[in-house]
C-alpha positions in Angstrom: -113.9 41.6 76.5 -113.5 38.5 78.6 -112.7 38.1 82.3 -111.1 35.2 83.9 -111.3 34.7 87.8 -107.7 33.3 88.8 -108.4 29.5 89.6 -104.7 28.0 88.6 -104.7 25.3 86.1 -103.6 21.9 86.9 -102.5 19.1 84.1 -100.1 16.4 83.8 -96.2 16.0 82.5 -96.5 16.8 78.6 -92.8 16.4 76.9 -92.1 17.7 73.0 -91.2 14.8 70.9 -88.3 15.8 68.4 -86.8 13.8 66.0 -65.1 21.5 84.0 -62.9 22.0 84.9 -62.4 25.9 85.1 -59.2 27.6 86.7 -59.9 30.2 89.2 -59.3 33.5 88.3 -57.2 35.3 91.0 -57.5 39.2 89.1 -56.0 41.8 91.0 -56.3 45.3 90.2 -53.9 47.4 88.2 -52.2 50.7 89.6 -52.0 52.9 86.9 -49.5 55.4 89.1 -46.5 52.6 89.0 -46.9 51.7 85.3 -46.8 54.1 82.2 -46.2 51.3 79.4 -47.7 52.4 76.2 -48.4 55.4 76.8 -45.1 57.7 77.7 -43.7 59.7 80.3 -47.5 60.5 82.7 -47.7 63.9 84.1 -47.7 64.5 87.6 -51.6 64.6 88.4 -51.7 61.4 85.7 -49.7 59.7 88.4 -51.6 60.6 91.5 -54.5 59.8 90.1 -54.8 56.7 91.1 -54.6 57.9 94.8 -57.1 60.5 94.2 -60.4 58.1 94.8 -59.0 55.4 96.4 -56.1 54.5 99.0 -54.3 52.0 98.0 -52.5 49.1 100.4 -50.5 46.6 99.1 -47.8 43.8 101.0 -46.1 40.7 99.6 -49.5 38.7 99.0 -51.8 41.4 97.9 -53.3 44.8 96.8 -56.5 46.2 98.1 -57.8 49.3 97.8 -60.3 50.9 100.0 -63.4 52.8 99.2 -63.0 56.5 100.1 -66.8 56.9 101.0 -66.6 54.4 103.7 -63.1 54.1 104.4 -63.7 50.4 104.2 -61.7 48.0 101.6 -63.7 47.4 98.5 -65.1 44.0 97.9 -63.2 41.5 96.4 -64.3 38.9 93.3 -65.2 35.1 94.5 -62.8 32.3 92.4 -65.1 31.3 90.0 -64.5 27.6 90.9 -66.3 27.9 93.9 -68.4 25.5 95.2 -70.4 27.0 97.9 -73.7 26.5 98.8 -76.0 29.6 96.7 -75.8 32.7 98.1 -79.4 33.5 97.8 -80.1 30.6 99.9 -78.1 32.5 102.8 -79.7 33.5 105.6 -79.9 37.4 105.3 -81.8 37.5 108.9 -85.4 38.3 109.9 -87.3 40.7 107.4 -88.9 43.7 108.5 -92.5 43.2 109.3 -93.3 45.8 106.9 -92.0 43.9 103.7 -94.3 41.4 104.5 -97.2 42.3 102.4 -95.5 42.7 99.4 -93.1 39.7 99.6 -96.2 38.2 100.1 -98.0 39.4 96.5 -94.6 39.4 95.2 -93.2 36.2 95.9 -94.3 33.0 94.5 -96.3 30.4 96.7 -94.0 27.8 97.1 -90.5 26.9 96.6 -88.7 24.3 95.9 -85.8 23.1 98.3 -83.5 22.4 95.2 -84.3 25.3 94.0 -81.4 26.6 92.4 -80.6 29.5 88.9 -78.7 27.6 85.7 -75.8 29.7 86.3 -75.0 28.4 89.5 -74.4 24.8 88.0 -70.3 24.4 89.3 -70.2 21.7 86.7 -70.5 23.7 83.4 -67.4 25.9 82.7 -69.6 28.2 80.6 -71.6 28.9 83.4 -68.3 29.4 85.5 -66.9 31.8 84.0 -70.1 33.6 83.2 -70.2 34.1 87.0 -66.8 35.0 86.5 -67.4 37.9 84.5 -70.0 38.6 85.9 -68.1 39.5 89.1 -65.3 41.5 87.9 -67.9 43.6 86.0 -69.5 44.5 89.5 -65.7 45.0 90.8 -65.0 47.5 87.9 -68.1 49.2 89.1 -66.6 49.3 92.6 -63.0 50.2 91.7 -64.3 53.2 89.1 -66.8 54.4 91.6 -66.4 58.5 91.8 -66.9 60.7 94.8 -70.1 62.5 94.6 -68.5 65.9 93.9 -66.5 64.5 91.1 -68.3 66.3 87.7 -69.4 63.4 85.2 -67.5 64.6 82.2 -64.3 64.4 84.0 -64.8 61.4 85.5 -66.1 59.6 82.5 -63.4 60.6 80.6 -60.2 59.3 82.7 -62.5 55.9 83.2 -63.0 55.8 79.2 -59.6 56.2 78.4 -58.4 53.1 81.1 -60.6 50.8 79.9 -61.7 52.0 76.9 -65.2 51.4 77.2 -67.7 54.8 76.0 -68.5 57.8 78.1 -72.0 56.5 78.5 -70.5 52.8 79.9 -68.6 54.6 82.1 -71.3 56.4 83.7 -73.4 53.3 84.0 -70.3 51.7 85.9 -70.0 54.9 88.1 -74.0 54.4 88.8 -74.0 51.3 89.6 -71.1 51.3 92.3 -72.4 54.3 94.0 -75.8 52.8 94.1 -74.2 49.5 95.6 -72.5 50.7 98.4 -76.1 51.2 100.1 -77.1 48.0 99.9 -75.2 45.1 101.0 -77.2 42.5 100.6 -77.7 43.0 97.0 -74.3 44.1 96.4 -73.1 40.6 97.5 -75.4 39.0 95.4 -73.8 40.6 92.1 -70.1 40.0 93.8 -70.8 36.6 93.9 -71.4 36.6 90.2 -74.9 35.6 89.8 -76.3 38.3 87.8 -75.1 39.8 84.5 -74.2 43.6 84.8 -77.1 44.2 82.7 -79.6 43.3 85.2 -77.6 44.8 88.4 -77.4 48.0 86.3 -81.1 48.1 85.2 -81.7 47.5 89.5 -79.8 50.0 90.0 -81.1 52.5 88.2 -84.5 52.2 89.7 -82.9 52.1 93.3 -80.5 55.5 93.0 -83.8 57.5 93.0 -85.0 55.9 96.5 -85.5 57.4 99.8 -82.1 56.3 101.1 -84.1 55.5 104.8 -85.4 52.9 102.8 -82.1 51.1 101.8 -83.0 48.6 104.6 -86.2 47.7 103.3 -85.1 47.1 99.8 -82.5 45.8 100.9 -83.9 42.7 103.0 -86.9 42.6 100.2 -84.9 42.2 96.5 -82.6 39.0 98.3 -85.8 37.2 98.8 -87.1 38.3 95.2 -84.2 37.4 94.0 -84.5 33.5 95.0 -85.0 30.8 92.3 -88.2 28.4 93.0 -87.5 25.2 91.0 -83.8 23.6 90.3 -81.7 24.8 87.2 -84.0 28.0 87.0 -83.5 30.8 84.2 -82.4 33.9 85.3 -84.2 36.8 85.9 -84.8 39.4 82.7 -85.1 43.0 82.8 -88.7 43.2 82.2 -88.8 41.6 85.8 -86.4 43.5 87.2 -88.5 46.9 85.9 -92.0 45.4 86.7 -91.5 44.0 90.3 -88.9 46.9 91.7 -91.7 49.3 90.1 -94.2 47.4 92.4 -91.8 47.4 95.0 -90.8 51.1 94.8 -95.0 51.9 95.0 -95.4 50.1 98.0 -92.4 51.2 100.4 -91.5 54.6 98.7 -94.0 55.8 96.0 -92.6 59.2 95.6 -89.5 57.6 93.7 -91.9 55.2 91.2 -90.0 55.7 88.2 -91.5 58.7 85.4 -93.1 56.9 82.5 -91.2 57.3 79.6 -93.5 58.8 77.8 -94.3 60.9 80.2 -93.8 64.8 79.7 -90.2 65.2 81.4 -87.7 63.1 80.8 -85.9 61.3 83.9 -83.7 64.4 84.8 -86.6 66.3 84.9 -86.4 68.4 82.1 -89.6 69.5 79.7 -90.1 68.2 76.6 -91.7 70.6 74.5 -92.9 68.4 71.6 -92.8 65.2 69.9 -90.0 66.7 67.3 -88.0 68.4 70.0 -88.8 72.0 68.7 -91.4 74.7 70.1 -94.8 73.9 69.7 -95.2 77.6 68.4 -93.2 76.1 65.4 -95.8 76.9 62.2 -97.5 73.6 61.3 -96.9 71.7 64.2 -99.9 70.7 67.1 -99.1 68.9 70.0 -102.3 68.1 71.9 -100.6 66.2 74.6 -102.4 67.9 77.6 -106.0 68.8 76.7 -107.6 66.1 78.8 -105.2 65.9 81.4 -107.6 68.2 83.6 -110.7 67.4 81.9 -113.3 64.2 83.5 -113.2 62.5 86.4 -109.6 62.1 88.6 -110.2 58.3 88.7 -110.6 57.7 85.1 -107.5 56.3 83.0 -106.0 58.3 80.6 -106.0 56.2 77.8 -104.7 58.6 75.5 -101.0 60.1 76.9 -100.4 61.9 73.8 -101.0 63.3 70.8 -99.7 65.7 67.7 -99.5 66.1 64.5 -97.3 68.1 61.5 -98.5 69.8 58.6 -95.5 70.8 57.6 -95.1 69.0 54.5 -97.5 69.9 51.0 -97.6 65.9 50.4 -98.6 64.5 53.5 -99.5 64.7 57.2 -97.7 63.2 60.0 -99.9 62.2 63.3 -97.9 61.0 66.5 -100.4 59.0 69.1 -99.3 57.6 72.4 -102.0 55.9 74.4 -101.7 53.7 77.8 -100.3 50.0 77.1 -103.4 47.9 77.1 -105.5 50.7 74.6 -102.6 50.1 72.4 -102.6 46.4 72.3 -106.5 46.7 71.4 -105.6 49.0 68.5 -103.0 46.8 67.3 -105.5 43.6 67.5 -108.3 45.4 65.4 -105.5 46.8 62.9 -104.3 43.3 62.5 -107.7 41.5 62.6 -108.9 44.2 60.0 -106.1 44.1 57.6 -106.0 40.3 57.9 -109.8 40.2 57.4 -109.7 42.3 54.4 -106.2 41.0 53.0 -105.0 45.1 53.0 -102.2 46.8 54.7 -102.0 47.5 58.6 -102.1 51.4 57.1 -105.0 50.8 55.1 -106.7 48.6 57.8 -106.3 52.1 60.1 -107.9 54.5 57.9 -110.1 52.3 57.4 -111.4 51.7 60.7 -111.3 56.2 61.7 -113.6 56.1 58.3 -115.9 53.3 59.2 -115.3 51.6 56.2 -113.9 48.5 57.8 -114.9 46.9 61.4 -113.1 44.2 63.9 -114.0 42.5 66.4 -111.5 42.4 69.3 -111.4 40.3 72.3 -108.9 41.1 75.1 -108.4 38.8 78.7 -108.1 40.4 81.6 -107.5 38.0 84.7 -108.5 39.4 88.5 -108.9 37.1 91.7 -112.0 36.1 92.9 -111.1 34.3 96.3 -113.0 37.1 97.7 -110.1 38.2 99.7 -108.4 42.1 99.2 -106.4 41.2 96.0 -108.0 43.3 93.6 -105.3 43.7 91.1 -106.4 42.9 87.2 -103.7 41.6 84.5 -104.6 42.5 81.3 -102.7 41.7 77.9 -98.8 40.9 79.6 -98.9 43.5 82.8 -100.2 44.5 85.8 -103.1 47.1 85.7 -103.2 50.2 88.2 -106.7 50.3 90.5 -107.6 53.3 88.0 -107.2 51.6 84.5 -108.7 48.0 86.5 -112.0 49.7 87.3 -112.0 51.4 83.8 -111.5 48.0 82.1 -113.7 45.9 84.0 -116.9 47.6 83.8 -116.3 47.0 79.9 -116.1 43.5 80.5 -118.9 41.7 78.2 -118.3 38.2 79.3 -117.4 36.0 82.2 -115.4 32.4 82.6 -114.1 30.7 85.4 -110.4 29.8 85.1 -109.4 26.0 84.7 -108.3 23.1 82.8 -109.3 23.3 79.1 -109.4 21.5 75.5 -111.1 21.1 72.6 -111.2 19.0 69.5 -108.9 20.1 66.4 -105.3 21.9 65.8 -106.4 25.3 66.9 -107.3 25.7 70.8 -110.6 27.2 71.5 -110.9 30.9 72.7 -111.0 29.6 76.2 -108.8 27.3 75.7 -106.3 30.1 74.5 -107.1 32.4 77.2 -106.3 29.8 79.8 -102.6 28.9 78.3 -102.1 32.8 78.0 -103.1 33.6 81.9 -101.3 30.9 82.5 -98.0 31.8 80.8 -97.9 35.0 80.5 -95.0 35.8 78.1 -92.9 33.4 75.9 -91.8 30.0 78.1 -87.9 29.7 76.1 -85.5 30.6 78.7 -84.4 34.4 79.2 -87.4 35.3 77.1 -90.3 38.1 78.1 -92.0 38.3 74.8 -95.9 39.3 76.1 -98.5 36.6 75.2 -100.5 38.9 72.9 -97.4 38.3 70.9 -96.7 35.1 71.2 -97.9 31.9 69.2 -99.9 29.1 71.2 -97.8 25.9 70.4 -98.5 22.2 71.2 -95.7 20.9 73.6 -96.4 17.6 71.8 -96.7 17.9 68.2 -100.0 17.4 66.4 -100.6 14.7 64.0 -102.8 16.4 61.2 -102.6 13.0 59.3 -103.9 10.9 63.0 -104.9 13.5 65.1 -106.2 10.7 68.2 -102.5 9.6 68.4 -101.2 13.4 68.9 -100.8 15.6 71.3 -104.1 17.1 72.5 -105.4 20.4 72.1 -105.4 20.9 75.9 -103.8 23.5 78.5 -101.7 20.3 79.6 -100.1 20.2 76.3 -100.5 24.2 75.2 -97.8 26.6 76.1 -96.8 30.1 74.7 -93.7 30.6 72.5 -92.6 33.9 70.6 -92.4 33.4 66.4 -88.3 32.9 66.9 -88.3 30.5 69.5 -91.1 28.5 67.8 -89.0 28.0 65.2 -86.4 26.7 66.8 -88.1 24.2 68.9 -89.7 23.0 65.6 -86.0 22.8 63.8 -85.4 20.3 66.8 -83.1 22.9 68.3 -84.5 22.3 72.1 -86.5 19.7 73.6 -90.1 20.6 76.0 -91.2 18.9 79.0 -94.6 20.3 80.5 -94.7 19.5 84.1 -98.3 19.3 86.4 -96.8 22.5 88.7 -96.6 24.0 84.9 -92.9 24.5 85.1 -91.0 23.3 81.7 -87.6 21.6 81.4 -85.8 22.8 78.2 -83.1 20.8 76.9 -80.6 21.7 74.0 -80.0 19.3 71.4 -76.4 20.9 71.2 -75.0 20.8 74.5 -77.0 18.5 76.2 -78.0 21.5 79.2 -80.9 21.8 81.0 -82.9 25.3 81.9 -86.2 25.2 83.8 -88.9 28.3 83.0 -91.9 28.5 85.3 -95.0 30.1 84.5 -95.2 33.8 86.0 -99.0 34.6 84.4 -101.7 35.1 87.0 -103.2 31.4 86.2 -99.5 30.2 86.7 -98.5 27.3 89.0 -100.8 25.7 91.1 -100.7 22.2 92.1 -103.1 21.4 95.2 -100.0 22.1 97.8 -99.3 25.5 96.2 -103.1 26.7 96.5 -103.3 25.6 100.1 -100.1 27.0 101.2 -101.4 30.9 98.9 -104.7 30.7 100.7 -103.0 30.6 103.9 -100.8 33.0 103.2 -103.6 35.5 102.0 -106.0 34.3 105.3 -103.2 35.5 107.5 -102.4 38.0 105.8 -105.7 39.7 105.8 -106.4 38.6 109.1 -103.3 40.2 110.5 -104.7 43.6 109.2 -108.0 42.9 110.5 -107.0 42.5 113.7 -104.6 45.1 113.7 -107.7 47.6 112.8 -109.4 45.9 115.9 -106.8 47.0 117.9 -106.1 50.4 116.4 -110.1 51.2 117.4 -109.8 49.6 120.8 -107.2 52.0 121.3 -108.8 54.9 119.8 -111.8 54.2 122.2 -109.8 54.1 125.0 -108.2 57.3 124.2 -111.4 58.8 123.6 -112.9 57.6 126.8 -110.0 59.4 129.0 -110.1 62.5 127.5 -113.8 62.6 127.9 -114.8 62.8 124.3 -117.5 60.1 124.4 -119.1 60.9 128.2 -122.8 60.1 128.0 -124.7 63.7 128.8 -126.8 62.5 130.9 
């Protein structure tokens, strides 16, 4: 086990070296109740249908139709030609003081003033009309929304038969605009177009389960997480969107954290009895899932979150283990390292290890700050640990590095060398991609010369980066141009279209020039020093209370 303190790395400009026009879309809503083409004579209640969950005004120019639940009209799609200045960039007012403490662990250090996403470029009509889409997919959302009341099934149904999109899209849609509605800074963000309905769907799914006195604070809080910090930027992916509104969702309203899915209910709070969905009095079948759930100390992870097996067949056995995220990733790493070692099978390389025929050594990286300030998360292996599981990990740390530039002689980087890139990255660098770095290949931004290694790129941080096996491939096919920069930001540039998309490093080593470190440390002083004082002043008052009512009156 190695442990790296988070000093950022800092290293110079390192590039790879391989050999609109759009017309606006002015979409206005169809009224079912005044057309029946295609489909015959509708029924009376087919017909008022459309008058049901929405009133509907319409004059010479227009139709608009207004939301029942607020009386107000719904909102309407941008032109997708629009060349406005970003609305993330807006100013969305003065955040609650509240927010501050997790905008600040949250939020990146510094930003650039171009900052900007890819899909705001009003130049490239494939981003246009991405936006586009984009827009009327949150309008759908609005114009399907139900009333509360309304029962799924039947709602569902009449949507999936107008669009004819599945039961299960439906519902999504009907989530998604009744989870809107409560906050409007978010919900003009995905009007404007800038974020695919996946992602405003998978935001909205953790949200609907929030204290609704809340909405303000999430509100005010996701518009500033949702700003880009470098021009051209990639979009957001839902592994974000899932690990910072979890983090998020702890800190303002930790009663509505989202189950774990493998956790023993399912997220409408039903019990799942076992692994196979039968009894567990079912002959041949063990589920073990809850015998040290009470057992040891309350602080201690519970590495292992599961476990059963079946019997059921005469041939074989079948075991079902579900342990916490980083235990896992160490299992995997001695399977591989065994079966690799040994040239069997990941199976073999399993049994193997339970019978003590076969050993591996494993070495995992967790990353914590060591500023000596009160930022005493750990990331281990892709994630963010809780306080539990970072206590239970650390004390089995066996070695310590600081964290810095690093290189070595040769094609294949150093363990430290690796570790750094990895803290660094975090996850696959290609654009849109969140591929964890315990899965990722360590490639040189600038090739290396086997046949003249001293005229290659070096074996360096400043010339290492992360990429998943697929991507990988495709920058060595030529696909995409690389350009590492010193703030450890990287340009990618397709050989097809000519585009640009800049990735930024999001690992807990990621992005520090000198300006960025100053301007984190100053943000963390003040930070801590507003709570210190604050505490001052909390016992000042608590003295003085104490002092009038007589409580601390010498007795003499």
């Amino acid at each position: 086990m190695r442990y790296y303190g988070t000093q950022k790395l800092n290293h110079n400009t390192t590039s790879s070296n391989n050999n609109s026009a759009c017309n606006s879309i002015n979409n206005k809503p169809h009224n079912p109740a005044s057309s029946s083409e295609g489909c015959g004579q509708l029924t009376s209640n087919e017909e008022l249908h459309a008058t049901k969950n929405s009133t509907i005004e319409q004059n010479d120019d227009t139709l608009n139709l207004l939301n029942p639940s607020t009386g107000r009209p719904f909102p309407t799609p941008p032109p997708v030609n629009s060349h406005k200045d970003s609305i993330v960039s807006q100013d969305w007012g003065e955040p609650p003081a509240v927010i501050e403490p997790i905008l600040t662990r949250l939020l990146p250090p510094w930003r650039s003033p171009e900052a900007s996403w890819r899909i705001e470029d009003p130049n490239d009509p494939v981003s246009l009309a991405s936006k586009s889409v984009n827009s009327l997919n949150v309008f759908l959302a609005f114009l399907t929304q139900p009333q509360w009341a309304d029962h799924v099934d039947d709602h569902t149904s009449r949507i999936s038969a107008r669009t004819g999109m599945s039961a299960w899209k439906a519902e999504q849609y009907a989530q998604v605009g009744l989870v809107l509605q409560r906050f409007p800074r978010l919900s003009a963000i995905a009007m404007d177009g800038l974020l695919n309905f996946q992602l405003v769907q998978r935001m909205c799914e953790h949200l609907a389960i929030v204290d609704p006195s809340n909405d303000e604070l999430f509100d005010h809080a996701i518009v500033r997480l949702l700003q880009p910090t470098v021009p051209k930027q990639a979009m957001r992916t839902t592994k974000w969107v899932d690990e910072t509104l979890n983090q998020l969702i702890d800190f303002l309203d930790p009663l509505s954290k989202p189950i774990p899915e493998n956790s023993h209910s399912d997220k409408d709070g039903r019990a799942i009895t076992s692994a196979h969905g039968e009894e567990d009095t079912q002959a041949g079948i063990e589920d073990q899932g809850d015998t040290n759930c009470c057992h040891g100390a309350v602080d201690r992870i519970q590495e292992v979150l599961d476990f059963s097996y079946d019997t059921r067949s005469p041939d074989s056995t079948t075991f079902t283990l579900t342990v916490s995220a980083l235990t896992g990733i160490e299992l995997l790493k001695a399977i591989k390292n065994a079966a690799s070692a040994k040239s069997i099978t990941q199976g073999e390389a399993l049994l193997g290890l339970i019978q003590g025929n076969v050993t591996a050594n494993v070495t995992l990286n967790l990353y914590k700050n060591t500023h000596g300030l009160p930022l005493d998360e750990v990331f281990g292996e892709g994630h963010w640990l809780s306080t539990a599981a970072s206590k239970t990990w650390l004390d089995r740390v066996t070695h310590l590095a600081g964290a810095g530039a690093s290189s070595n002689n040769g094609y294949r980087p150093s363990e430290q060398t690796a570790a750094m890139v990895a803290g660094r990255d975090g996850h696959c660098r290609f654009p849109g991609c969140q591929v964890p770095a315990y899965r990722c290949q360590i490639d040189h931004v600038h090739r290396y010369d086997h046949e003249n290694p001293e005229a290659s790129g070096p074996t360096s941080t400043e010339n290492l980066h992360l990429l998943c096996p697929k991507h990988h491939r495709l920058k060595t096919a030529g696909s995409w141009d690389v350009t590492l920069h010193p703030d450890a930001s990287e340009t990618w540039t397709s050989h097809g279209d000519g585009h640009c998309v800049i990735t930024t490093a999001e690992g807990p080593l990621g992005r520090q020039t000198f300006q960025h470190k100053a301007v984190r440390r100053i943000r963390i002083t003040r930070t801590f020093n507003q709570e210190r004082l604050e505490a001052i002043d909390e016992e000042r008052e608590e003295q003085a209370r104490r002092e009038r009512e007589g409580e601390d009156i010498p007795p003499f």
